[in-house]
C-alpha positions as CSV (number, residue, x, y, z in Angstrom):
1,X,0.0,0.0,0.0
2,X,1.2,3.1,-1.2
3,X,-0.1,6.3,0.6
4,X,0.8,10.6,-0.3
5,X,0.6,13.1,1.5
6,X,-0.4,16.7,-0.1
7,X,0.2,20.0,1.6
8,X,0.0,23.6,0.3
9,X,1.4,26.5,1.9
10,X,1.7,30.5,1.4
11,X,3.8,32.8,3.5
12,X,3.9,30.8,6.5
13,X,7.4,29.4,6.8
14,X,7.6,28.8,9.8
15,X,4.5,26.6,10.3
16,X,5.6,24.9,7.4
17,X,8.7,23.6,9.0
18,X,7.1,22.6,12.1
19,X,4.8,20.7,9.8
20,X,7.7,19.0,8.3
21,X,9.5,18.6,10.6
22,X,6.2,16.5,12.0
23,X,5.7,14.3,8.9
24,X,9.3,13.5,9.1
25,X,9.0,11.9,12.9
26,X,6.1,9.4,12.0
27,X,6.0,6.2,12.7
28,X,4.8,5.2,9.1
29,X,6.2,7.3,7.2
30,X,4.2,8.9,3.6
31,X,5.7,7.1,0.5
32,X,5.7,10.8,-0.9
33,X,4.8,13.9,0.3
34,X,4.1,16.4,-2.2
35,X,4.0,20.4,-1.5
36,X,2.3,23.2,-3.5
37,X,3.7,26.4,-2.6
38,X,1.6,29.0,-3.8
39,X,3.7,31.9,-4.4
40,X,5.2,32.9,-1.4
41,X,6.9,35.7,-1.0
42,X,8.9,34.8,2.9
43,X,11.8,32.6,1.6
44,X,9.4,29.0,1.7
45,X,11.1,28.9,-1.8
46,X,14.4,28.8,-0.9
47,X,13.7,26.0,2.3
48,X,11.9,23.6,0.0
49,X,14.3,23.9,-2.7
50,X,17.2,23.2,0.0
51,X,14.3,20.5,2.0
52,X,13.3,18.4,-0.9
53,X,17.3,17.2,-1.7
54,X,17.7,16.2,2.3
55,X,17.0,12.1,2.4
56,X,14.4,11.6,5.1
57,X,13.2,8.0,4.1
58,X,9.9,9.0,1.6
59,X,10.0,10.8,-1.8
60,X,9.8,14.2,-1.9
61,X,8.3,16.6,-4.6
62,X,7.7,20.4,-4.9
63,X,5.4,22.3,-6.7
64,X,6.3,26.2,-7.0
65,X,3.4,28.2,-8.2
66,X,4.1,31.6,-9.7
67,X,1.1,33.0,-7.7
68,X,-1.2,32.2,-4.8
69,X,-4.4,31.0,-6.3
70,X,-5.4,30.1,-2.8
71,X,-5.8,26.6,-0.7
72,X,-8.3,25.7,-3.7
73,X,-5.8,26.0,-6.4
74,X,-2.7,24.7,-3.9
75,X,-5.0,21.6,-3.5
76,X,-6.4,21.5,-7.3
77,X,-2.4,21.1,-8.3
78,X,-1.2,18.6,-5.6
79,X,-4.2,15.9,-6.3
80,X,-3.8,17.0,-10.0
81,X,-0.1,15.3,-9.5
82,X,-0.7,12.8,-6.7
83,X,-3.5,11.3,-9.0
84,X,-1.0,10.4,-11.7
85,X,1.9,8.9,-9.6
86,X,1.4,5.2,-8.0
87,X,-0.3,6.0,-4.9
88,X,-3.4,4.1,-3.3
89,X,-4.2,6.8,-0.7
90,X,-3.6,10.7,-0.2
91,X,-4.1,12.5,2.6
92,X,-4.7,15.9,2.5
93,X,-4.3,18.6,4.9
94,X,-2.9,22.4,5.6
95,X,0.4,23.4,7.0
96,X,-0.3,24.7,9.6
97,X,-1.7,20.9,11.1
98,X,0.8,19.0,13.1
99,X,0.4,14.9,12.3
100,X,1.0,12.8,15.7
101,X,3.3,10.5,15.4
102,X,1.3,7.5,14.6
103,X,-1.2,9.0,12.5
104,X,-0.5,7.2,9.3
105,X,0.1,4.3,11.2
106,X,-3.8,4.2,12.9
107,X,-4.9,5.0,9.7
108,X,-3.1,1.9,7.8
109,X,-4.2,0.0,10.0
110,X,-7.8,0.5,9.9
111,X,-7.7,0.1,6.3
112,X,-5.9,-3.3,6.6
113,X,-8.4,-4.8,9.0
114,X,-11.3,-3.1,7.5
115,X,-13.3,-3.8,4.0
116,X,-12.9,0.0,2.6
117,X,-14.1,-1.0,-0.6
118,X,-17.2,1.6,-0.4
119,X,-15.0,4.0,2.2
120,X,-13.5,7.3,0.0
121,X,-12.0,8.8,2.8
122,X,-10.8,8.3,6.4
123,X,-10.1,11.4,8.5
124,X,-8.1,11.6,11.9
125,X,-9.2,13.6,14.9
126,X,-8.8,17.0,15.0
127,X,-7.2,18.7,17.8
128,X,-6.9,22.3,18.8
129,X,-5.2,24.7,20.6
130,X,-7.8,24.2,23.3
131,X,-7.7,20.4,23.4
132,X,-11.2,20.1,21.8
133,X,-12.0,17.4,19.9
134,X,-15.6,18.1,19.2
135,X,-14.2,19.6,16.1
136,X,-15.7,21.6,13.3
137,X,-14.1,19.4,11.2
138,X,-15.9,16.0,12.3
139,X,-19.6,16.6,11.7
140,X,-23.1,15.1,10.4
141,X,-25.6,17.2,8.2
142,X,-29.5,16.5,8.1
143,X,-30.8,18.4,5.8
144,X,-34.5,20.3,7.4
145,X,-37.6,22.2,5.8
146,X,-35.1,24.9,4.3
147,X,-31.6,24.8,5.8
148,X,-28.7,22.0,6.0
149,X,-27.9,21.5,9.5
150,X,-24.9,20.5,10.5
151,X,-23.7,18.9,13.9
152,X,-21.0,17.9,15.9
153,X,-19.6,14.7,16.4
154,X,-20.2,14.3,20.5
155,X,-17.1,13.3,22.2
156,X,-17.7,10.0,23.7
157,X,-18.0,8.7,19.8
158,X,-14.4,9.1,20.1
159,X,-13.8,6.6,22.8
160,X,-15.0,4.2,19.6
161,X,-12.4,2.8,17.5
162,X,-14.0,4.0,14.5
163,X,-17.1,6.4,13.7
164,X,-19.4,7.7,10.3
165,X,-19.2,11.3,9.3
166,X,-20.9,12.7,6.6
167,X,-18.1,14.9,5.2
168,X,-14.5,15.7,5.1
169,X,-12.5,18.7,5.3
170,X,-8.7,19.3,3.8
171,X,-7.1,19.0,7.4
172,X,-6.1,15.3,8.0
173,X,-8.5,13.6,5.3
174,X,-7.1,10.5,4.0
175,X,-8.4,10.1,0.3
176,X,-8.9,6.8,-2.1
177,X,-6.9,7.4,-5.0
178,X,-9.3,5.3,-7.5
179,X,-12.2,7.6,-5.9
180,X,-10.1,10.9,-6.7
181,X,-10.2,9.1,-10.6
182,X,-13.7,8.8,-10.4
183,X,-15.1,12.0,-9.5
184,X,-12.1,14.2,-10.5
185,X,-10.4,17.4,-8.9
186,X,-11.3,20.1,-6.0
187,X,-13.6,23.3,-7.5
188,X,-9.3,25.5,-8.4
189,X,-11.3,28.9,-8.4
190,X,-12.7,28.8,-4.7
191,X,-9.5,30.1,-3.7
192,X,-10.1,30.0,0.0
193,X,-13.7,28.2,1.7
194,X,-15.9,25.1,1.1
195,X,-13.7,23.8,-1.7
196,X,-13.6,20.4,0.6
197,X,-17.5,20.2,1.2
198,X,-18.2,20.5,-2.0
199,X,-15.2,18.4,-2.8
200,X,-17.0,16.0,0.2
201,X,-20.1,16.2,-1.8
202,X,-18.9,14.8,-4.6
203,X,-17.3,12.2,-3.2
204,X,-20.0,10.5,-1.1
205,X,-21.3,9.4,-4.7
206,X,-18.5,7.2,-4.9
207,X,-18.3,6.3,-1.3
208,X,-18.7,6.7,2.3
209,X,-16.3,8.2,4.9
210,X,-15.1,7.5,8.1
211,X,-13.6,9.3,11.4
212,X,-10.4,6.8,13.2
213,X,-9.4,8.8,16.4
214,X,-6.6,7.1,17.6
215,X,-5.2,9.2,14.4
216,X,-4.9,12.8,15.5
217,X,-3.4,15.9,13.9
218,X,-3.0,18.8,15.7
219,X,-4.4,22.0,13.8
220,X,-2.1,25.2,15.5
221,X,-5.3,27.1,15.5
222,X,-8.6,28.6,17.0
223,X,-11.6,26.2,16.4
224,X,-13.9,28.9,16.1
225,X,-11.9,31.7,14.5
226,X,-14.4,35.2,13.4
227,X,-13.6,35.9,9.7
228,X,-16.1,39.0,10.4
229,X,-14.9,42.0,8.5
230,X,-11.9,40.5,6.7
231,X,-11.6,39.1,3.2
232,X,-12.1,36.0,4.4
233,X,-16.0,36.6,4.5
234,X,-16.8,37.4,1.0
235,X,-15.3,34.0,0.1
236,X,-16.9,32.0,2.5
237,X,-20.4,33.1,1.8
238,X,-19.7,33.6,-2.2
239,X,-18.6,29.8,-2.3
240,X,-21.4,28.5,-0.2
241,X,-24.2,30.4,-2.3
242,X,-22.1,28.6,-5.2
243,X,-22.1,24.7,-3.8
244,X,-25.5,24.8,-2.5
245,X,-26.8,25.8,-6.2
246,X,-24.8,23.1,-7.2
247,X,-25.6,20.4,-5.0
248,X,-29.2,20.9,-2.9
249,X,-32.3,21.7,-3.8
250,X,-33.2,25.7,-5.1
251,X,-35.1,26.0,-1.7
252,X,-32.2,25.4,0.4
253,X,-30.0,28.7,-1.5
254,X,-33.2,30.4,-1.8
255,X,-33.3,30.5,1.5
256,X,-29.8,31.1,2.4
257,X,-29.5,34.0,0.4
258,X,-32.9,35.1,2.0
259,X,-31.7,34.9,5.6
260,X,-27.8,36.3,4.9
261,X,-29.4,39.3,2.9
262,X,-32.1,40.2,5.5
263,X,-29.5,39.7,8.2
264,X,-26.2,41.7,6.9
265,X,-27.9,43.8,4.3
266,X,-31.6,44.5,4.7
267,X,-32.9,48.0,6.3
268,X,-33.5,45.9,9.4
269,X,-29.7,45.4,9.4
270,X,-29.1,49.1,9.0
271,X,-31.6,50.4,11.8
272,X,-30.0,47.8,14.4
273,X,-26.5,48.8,13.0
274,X,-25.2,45.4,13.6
275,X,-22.9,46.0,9.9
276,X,-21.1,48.9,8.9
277,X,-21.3,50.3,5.4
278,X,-17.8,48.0,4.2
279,X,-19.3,44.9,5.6
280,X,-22.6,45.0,4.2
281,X,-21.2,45.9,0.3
282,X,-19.0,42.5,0.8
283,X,-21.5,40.6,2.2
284,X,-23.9,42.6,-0.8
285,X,-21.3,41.7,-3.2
286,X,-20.8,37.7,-2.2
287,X,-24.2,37.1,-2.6
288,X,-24.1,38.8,-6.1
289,X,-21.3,36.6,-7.1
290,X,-22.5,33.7,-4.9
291,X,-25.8,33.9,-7.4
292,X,-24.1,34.4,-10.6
293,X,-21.5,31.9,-10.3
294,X,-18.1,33.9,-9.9
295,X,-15.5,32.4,-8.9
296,X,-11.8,33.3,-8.5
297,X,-9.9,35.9,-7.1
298,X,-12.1,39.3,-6.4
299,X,-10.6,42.2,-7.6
300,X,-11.4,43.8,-3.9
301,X,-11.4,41.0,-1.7
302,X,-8.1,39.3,-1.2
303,X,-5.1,38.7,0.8
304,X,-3.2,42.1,-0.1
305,X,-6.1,44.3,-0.2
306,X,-7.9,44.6,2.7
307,X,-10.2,47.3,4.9
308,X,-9.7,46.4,8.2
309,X,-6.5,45.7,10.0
310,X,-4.9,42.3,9.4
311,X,-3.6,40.3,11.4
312,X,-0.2,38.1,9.9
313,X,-2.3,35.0,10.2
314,X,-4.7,37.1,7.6
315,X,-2.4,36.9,5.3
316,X,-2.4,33.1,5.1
317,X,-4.9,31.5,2.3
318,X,-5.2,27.7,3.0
């Protein structure tokens, strides 16, 4: 069994050596492990060139894109290329997630004692900075009169030694090669946001997936970061306008669109004050898009351009 790894990274060197430096201390080590560097600009360049010729025991290939076309795009190339090679599995995740040790190792070994013949995807535990593993990444959806609702996994279903999920994210998300044939690549021109749900969407036509929490990757993050007032907002709500036209029902966008515009925009929204002017022409603006089907980088919203203060992390599109 032959199992990738794909990462993608911009401007955040020094998570991506942690991250490395992670990969390189497990137990079961990746047969290749493939990076996308989208563009940076902080010298990741120069450490992966000088990275890839070290000899840590797995193959090692690098992907240098002339510009950051976002975690969509990063992920779009490195599937593109792990697809090709002679690899079985691939997992997927960001660089700023920290394997444990014997994460691969868990997960090879549920796949040798298990049937995974309908299974697309196994996904490790995620754990945050807080130590919570009720994470926003393990979930179920039901699907109500109007709106998809979507649940966390409780925590004593990780006392199991295996559990069902209903979708996947790009943090820790071991992938079926033959199933990454079948249904083809990640939406490129998300840039940042839901390009792994609707990635997950499409995939649970080929297969089911599954959650093994003795695998564990650490994600050196807040679970429940705000994206309110940053670039980050437009995308997220553009994209999900996007993948529920795609995927559901008209009444579920319908009313999505319905509830974000009387929320954020509507002259209820402007009595109460709840938005200032900028945020309500992005959120005005991502459910323009959202409805007309643009994707790709905005012209206004992205990583260099932004109206409130960033912070570095802002900076970061994965």
């Amino acid at each position: 069994m032959k199992i990738g790894v794909v990462l993608t990274t911009f401007n955040r060197i020094d998570y991506l050596k942690k991250a490395l430096k992670s990969y390189s201390r497990l137990s079961r080590k990746p047969d290749e492990l493939i990076i996308v560097n989208n563009g940076s600009t902080d010298g990741t360049r120069e450490f992966l060139d000088f990275w890839k010729i070290q000899n840590e025991g797995f193959k090692k290939t690098v992907i240098h894109s002339a510009t950051n076309t976002g975690g969509s795009g990063g992920f779009f190339q490195g599937l593109s290329y792990a697809k090709a090679q002679e690899l079985d599995w691939v997992l997927v995740s960001d660089d700023d997630a920290y394997p444990d040790e014997k994460m691969l190792e868990n997960m090879e070994s549920y796949i040798i004692k298990n049937d995974t013949k309908n299974i697309a995807a196994i996904c490790a535990a995620v754990i945050y900075k807080q130590n919570d593993t009720t994470s926003p990444h393990i979930i179920r959806q039901k699907k109500g009169l109007l709106k998809i609702h979507t649940t966390r996994v409780g925590a004593e279903e990780y006392n199991k030694s295996f559990f069902s999920i209903d979708t996947i994210t790009f943090v820790g998300a071991l992938i079926k090669i033959q199933a990454i044939r079948d249904i083809g690549l990640p939406e490129k021109d998300y840039f940042i946001y839901h390009d792994d749900s609707e990635y997950a969407l499409r995939l649970k036509k080929v297969g089911s997936f599954v959650c093994v929490p003795r695998a564990t990757i650490f994600h050196d993050c807040n679970n429940s970061a705000d994206i309110r007032g940053t670039w980050k907002a437009y995308y997220e709500l553009r994209n999900r306008i996007i993948m529920y036209k795609k995927h559901f029902h008209p009444r579920y966008y319908m009313w999505l669109v319905f509830e974000q515009y009387f929320k954020r925009i509507s002259l209820l929204a402007i009595i109460v004050k709840k938005y200032n002017h900028e945020e309500r022409q992005l959120y005005r603006k991502a459910i323009h898009d959202g409805l007309n089907g643009i994707k790709g980088l905005d012209d206004v919203y992205k990583p260099c351009l932004l109206y409130t203060s960033p912070s570095p992390r802002d900076y970061a599109a994965s």
